[in-house]
C-alpha positions as CSV (number, residue, x, y, z in Angstrom):
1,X,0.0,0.0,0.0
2,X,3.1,2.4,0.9
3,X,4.2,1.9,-2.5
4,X,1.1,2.2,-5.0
5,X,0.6,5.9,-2.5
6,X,4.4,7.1,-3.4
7,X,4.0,6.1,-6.8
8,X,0.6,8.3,-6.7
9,X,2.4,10.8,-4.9
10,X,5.1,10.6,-7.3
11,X,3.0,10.9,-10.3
12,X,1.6,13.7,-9.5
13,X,4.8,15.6,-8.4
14,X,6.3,15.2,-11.9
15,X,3.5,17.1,-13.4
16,X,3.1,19.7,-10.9
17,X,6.7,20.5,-9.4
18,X,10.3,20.9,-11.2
19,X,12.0,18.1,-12.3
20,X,14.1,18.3,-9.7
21,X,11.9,17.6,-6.9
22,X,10.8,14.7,-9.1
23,X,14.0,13.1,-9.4
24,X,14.8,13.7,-5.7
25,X,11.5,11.7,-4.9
26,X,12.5,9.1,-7.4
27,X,15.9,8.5,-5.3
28,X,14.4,8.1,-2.0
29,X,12.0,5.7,-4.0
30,X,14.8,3.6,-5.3
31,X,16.5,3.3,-2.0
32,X,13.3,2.7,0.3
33,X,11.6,0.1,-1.7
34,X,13.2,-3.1,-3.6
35,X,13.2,-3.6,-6.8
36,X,12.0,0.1,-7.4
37,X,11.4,-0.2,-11.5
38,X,9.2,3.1,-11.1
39,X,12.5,4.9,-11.4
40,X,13.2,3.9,-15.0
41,X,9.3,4.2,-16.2
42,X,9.3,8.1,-13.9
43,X,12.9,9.1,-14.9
44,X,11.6,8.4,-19.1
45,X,8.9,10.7,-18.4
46,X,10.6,13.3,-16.3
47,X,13.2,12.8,-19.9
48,X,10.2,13.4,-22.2
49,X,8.5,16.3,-20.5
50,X,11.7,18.4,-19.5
51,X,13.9,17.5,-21.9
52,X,15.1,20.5,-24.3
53,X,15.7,18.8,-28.0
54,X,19.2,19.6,-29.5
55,X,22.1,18.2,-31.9
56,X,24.3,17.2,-28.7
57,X,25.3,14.0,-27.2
58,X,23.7,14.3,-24.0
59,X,20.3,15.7,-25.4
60,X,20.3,12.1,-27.2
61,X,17.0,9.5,-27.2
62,X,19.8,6.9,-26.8
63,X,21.9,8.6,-24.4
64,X,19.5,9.7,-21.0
65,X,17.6,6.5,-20.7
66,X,21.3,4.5,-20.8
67,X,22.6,6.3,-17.5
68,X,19.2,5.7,-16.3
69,X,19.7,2.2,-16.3
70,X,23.4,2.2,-15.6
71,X,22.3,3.9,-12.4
72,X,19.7,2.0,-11.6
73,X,21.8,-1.1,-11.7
74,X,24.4,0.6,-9.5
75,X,22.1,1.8,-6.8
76,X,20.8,-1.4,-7.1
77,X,24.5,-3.2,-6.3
78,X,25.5,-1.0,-3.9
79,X,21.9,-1.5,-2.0
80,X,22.3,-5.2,-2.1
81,X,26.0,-4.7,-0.9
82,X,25.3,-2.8,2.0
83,X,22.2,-4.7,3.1
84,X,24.8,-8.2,2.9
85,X,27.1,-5.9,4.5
86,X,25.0,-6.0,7.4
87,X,23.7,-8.7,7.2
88,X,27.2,-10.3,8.0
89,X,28.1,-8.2,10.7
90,X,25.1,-9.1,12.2
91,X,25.8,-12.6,12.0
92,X,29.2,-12.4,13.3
93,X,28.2,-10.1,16.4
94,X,25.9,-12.6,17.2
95,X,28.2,-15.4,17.2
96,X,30.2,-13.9,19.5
């Protein structure tokens, strides 16, 4: 239920608020739920509605949803990291 009202909450920030504010909500999203796909789905949105068209690299269709993804998959490996991380020295603490 937590998640469906954040995804609401975030839906409805995007439209109203800068991007900015958006993306920050989209962060604490990704790092308080699991498996947070939202991010990619919001942050392609955020892309399409903000986005200023140019003949750049970084104003590419190609090149903003591939860091997307590239960061979601490090946020994603440094979460699980850090949750094993404690999980170990939880273990070991309670060993001894």
């Amino acid at each position: 239920m937590k998640r469906i009202i954040f995804d609401i909450i975030l839906f409805i920030t995007i439209y109203i608020f800068p991007w900015w504010v958006g993306f920050l909500l989209l962060m604490v999203g990704l790092f308080y739920f699991d498996n947070f796909y939202e991010f990619i789905i919001i942050s392609a949105i955020i892309y399409s509605l903000y986005s200023v068209p140019g003949l750049g690299v970084i104003s590419s269709s190609v090149f903003f949803p591939s860091i997307i993804i590239i960061l979601y998959i490090i946020v994603q490996s440094v979460k699980n990291n850090i949750i094993h991380y404690k999980n170990e020295s939880y273990s070991i603490n309670r060993i001894i």
